[in-house]
N, C-alpha and C positions, 0 to 999 in steps of 0.2 A: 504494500500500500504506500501508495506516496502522499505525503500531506505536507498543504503549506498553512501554516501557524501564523496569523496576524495581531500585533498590539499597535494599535493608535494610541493619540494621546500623545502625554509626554518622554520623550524616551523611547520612541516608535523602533519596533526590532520585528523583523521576520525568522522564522526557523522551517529550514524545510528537511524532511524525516522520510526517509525512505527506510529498506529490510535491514540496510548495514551502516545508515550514515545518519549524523544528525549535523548540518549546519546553521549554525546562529547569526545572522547580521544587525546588527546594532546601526541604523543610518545616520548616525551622528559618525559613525568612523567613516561613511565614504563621505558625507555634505562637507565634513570637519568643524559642523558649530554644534558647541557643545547643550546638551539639553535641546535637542529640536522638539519642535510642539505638533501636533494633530496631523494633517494628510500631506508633510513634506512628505512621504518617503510613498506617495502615491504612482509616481514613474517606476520606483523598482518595484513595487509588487504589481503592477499593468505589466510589465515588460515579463517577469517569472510566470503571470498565469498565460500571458501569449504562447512563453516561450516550451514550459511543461505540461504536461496531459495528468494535472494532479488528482487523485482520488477523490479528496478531500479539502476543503477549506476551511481554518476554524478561526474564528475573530473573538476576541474577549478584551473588552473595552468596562464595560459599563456593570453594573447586579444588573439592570430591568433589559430583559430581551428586546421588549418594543422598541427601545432606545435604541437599537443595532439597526444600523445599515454599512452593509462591508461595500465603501464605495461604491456607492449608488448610482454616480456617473455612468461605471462600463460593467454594472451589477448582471444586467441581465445578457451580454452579449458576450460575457466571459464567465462567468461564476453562475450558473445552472441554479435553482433553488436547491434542487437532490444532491446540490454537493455541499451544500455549507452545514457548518454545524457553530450554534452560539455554547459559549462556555463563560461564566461569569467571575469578572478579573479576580476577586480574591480566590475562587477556585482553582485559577489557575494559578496564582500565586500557591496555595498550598502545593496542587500537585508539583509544581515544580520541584520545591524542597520534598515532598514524599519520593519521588521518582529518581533523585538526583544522589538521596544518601546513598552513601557507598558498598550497605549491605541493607538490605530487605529487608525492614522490621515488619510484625501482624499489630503490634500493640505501643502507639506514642500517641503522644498531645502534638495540636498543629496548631498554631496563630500565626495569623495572616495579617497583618497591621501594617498601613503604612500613613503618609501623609492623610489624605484624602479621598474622597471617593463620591461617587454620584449620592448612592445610599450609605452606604456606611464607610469605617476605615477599618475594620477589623472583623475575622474571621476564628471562630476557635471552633477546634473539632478535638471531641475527647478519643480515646484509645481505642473504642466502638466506632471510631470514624463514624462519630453522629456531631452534626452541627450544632451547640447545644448556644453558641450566641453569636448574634451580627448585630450587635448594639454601638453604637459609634463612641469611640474611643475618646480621641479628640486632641491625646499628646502631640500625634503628628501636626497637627494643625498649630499647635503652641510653637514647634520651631520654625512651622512656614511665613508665621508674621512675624517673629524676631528676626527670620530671614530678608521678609521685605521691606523691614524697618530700618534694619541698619544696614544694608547691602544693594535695598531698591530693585532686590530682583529674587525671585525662590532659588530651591536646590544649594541652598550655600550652607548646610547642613556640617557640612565638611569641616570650612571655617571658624562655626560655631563651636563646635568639638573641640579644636585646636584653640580657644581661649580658655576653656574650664581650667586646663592648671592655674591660670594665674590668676583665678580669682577667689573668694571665700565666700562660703554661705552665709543667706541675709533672709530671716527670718518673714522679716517684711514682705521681702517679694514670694518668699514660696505662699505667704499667704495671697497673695495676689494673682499667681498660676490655683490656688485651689479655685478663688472665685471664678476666674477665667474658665479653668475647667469644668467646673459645674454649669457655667452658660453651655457650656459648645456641647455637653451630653445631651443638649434637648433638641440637638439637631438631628433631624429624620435625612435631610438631604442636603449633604455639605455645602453646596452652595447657595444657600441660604442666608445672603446679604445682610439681614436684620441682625440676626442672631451672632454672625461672624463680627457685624460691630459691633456691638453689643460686649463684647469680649474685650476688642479692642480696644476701646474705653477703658474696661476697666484695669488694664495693663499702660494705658498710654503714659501716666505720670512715672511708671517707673524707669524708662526711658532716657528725663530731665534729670531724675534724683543720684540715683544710683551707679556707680561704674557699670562700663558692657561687660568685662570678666568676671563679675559678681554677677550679673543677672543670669550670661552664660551656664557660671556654675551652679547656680541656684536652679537655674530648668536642668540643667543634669540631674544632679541629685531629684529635683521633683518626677521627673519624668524614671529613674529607677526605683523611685520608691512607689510610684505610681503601677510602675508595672509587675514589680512585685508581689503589692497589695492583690491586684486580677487575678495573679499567677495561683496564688494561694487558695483565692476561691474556689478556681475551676480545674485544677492538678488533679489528673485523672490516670498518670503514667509516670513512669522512668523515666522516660525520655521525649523530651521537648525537639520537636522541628519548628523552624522560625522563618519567615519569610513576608517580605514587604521592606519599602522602604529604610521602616526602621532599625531593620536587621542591619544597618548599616552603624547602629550604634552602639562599637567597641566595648563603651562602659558597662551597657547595658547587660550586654550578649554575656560578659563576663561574670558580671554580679548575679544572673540567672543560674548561672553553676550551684551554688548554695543551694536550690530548688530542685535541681534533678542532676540525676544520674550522669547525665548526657545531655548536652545542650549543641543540634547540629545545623549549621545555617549554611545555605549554597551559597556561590561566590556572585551570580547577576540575582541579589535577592531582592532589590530594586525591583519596577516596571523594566528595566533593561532585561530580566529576564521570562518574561511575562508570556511570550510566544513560545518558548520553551517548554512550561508547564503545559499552553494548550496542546501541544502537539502530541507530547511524552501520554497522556492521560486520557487523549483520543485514540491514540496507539496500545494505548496500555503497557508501555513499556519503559524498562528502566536505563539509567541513564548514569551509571556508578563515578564513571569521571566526566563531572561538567565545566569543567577549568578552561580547558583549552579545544572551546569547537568554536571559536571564529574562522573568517575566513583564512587558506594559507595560500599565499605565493612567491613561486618561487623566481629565484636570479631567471629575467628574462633577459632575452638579448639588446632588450631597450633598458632595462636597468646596467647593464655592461656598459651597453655605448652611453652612458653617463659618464661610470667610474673611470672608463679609459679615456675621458676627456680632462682628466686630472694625471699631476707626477703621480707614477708609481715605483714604489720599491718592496720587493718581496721579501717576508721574514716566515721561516718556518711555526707554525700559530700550534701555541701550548698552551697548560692554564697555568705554566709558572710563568711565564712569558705576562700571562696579562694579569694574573697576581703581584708581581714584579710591579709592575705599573700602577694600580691600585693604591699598592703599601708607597708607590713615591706619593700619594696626592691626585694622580688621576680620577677625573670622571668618567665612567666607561656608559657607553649604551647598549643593549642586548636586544637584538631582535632576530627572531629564529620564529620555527614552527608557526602554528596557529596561534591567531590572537587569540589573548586573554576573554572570556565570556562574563560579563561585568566589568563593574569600574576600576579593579583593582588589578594595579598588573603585576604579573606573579611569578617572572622571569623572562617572558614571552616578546614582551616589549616593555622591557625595563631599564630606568636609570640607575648603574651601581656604583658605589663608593666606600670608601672604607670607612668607619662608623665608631672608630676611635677619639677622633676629635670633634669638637663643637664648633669649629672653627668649617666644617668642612660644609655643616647645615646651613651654617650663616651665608656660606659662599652660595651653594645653591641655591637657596631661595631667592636670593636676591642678584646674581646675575646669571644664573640658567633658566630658573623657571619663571623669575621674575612674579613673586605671589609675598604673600601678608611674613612679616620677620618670625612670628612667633608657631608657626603651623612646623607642626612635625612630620619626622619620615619612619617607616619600617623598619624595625630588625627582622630581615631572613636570615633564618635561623635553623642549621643541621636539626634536624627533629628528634633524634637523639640525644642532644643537649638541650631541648627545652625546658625542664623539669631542674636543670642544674643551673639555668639564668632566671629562668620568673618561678612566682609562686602560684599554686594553685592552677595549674597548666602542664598538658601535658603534649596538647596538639592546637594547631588553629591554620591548615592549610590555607584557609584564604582571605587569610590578614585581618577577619574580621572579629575579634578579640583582644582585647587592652588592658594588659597583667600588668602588674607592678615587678619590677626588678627585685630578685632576692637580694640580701643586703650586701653592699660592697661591690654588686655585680655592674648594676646603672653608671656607676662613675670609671669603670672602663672601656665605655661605648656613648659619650655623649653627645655623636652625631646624630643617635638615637635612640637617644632617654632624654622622655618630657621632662618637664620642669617638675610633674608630681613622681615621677621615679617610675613610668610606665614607656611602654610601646604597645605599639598594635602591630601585634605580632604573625609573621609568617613563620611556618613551619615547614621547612623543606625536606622531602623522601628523594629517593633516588627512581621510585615508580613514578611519582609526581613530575620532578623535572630533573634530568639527570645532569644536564649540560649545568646548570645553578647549582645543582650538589657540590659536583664536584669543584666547580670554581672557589666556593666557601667550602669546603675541603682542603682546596689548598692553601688558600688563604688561613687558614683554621694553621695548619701544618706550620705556615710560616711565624704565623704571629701569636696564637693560645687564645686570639679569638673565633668560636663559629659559627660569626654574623658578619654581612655585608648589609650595610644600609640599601633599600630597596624602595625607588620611588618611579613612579611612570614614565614612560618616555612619550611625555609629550610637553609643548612650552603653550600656555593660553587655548590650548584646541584640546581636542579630543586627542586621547592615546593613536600614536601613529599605527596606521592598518596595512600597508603595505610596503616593500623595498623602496621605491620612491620618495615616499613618506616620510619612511625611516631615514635617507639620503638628504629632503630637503632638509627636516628639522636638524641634525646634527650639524649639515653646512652651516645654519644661520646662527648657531647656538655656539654658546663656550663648550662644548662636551670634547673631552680630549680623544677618544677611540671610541671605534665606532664594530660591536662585535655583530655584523651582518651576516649571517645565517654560515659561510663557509669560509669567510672572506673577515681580516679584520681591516678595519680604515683606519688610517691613525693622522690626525693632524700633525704637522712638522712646519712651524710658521706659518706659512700662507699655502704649501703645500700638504696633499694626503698622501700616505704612504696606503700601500692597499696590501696586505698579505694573506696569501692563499691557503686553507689549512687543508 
């Protein structure tokens, strides 16, 4: 069966699923503007139903079916009624995270939570996989207007996160996210203007009063103890699956441990991975590693006739060769195989660096990536040793967990150790990505650390998707070597060196 998986909306991705393959496109990685909204990515799914004879179509946008129409435009001249099938987004949001864990379970708890949603922002389904609540949450929505309060635009979620260390709890304002939050649970349909000000109001003074990295810290702390308090009620298993937007928050994800056994969250747990679940769940099938099914491509001959319009000089390509380089101070780029599938990038298309100095964070944010001084990077991390640098961790393949450094451990990686003594942590297997093992392998070998600081390869756009991609942004960018799929580039003044491995 071939099926093509549709999400509109924010964060618009297609996935198409045949007997032996599942590919993910995210069209923020081909447009390159980050967060695209509703029917841009209307050309590539016109052009894939032209161009395939799909079994199946599945759209999952909205909870109320009536609301669905899978582009209506070329509805009828392309997409059959007999072939679509409506699947409703937090559903698909769950099955993603059911489908994707790495072993099979019969019996976990599933919440589906994320910013927003038509009817609700949250999904929980007990152990009996029965839907026991879709009551609207409303935490998400508390950091979409801090978001557009102090930033002027959503999705800056990320940002937000990156000030909690520096700031301290204030009494005052968690009482003012309580009130906040008790308006927004009366909302039946999030977009319900009245009631969304109505909130707003009564958060607005704390804005004028209060530092951002007190308020920041203050909706952390609220929004875990918030989700705790739920967790409590409705804990019906061992083991917690987590999906939706807010699965993107580290603190959270982490402090949920205390609660179960096992707390497992996919890596696009965002709307970015939204067409995934419908596909996996239409298919009925599972999907054990969902890291790396972007798209891949490889050295073309138009990618060549690039490189070979630059000097080259050829150097036999090792990992002590580019660990060497690393431990001088170098920023390395990585990009190989399939893109990363979500926002996180997990070797695939990554920025690395050595993760010993604090000096090396300040250089990158501020003349590679050019982004806010106090946002943090990853430690990837041999998975092996993860239990010998954080506490209370023993895994967290894809980054999405934020331990606190065992003691004495943070102050010998302050490229990356927050200011509160944490990282959001990657866990590196040799199943998972072998080419990054080993690299922090030798690195490890060399120095007695093994962590390399681990941040995206991308400057102001979207993580790079293809050799191109990968080619222009290193040109424009301070990044010293460039490790291209077989091929290392290494800047040399104004010249590349390009070596073959």
């Amino acid at each position: 069966m071939k099926i093509l998986s549709i999400h509109e909306g924010h964060d618009p991705n297609v996935s198409f699923l045949t007997e032996d393959t599942l590919v993910h496109i995210e069209q923020e990685r081909i447009s390159r503007i980050k967060h695209l909204h509703n029917n841009k990515s209307k050309k590539v799914i016109e052009k894939l139903i032209k161009d395939f004879d799909f079994d199946v179509i599945v759209s999952s946008m909205t909870e109320n079916k009536d609301d669905v129409k899978i582009y209506t435009e070329f509805e009828d001249e392309y997409i059959p009624q007999n072939k679509q099938i409506y699947i409703s987004h937090h559903l698909a949001h769950a099955a993603y995270v059911y489908y994707t864990r790495p072993e099979k379970i019969d019996k976990c708890d599933i919440l589906a939570y994320d910013g927003w949603g038509m009817e609700t922002d949250r999904y929980f389904y007990n152990e009996s996989k029965k839907l026991i609540d879709t009551s609207t949450f409303g935490l998400g929505l508390l950091w979409e207007l801090f978001s557009l309060r102090f930033f002027n635009k959503m999705h800056q979620e990320g940002k937000i996160m990156g000030m909690v260390a520096y700031g301290v709890f204030n009494k005052s304002i968690y009482k003012k996210y309580e009130d906040a939050l008790n308006i927004l649970q009366k909302l039946k349909i999030t977009t319900d203007v009245n009631i969304v000000n109505e909130a707003k109001e009564v958060l607005k003074n704390i804005y004028y009063i209060y530092k951002v990295e007190d308020i920041a810290h203050t909706l952390q702390k609220f929004s875990e103890n918030k989700t705790i308090e739920y967790l409590k009620k409705v804990k019906s298993s061992k083991t917690l699956l987590i999906s939706g937007g807010i699965g993107l928050n580290g603190y959270i994800n982490q402090k949920i441990n205390s609660l179960y056994d096992e707390v497992y969250i996919s890596p696009a747990t965002s709307d970015s991975g939204v067409s995934v679940g419908g596909a996996l769940l239409v298919a009925n099938k599972r999907l054990p590693k969902p890291a790396y099914i972007g798209r891949q491509q490889n050295i073309t001959e138009n990618t060549l006739g690039i490189i070979k319009q630059l000097n080259l000089t050829h150097k036999k390509f090792n990992y002590d060769y580019i660990a060497d380089k690393i431990i001088q101070g170098k920023i390395i780029a990585l990009y190989q195989g399939h893109s990363e599938s979500g926002p996180r990038a997990l070797g695939n298309r990554s920025i690395l660096a050595d993760p010993r100095s604090g000096v090396v964070k300040e250089y990158i944010n501020k003349y590679i990536k050019h982004r806010e001084w106090y946002r943090p990077y990853a430690p990837a991390i041999l998975e092996e040793e993860v239990s010998n640098w954080f506490e209370d961790l023993t895994t967290s393949p894809y980054m999405l967990k934020i331990a606190k450094y065992k003691k004495g451990k943070g102050e010998l990686v302050a490229g990356v150790c927050h200011k509160d003594y944490t990282g959001r942590v990657q866990s590196v297997s040799k199943n998972d990505n072998l080419k990054l093992y080993l690299l922090i392998e030798t690195f490890f070998k060399r120095t007695g650390i093994p962590i390399l600081l681990n941040t995206s390869f991308n400057i102001q756009e979207p993580i790079v998707d293809t050799p191109v991609d990968a080619l222009r942004t290193f040109a424009k960018s301070n990044l010293d070597l460039l490790i291209l799929e077989d091929y290392i580039i290494e800047k040399n003044n104004d010249r590349f060196i390009i070596s073959n491995s």
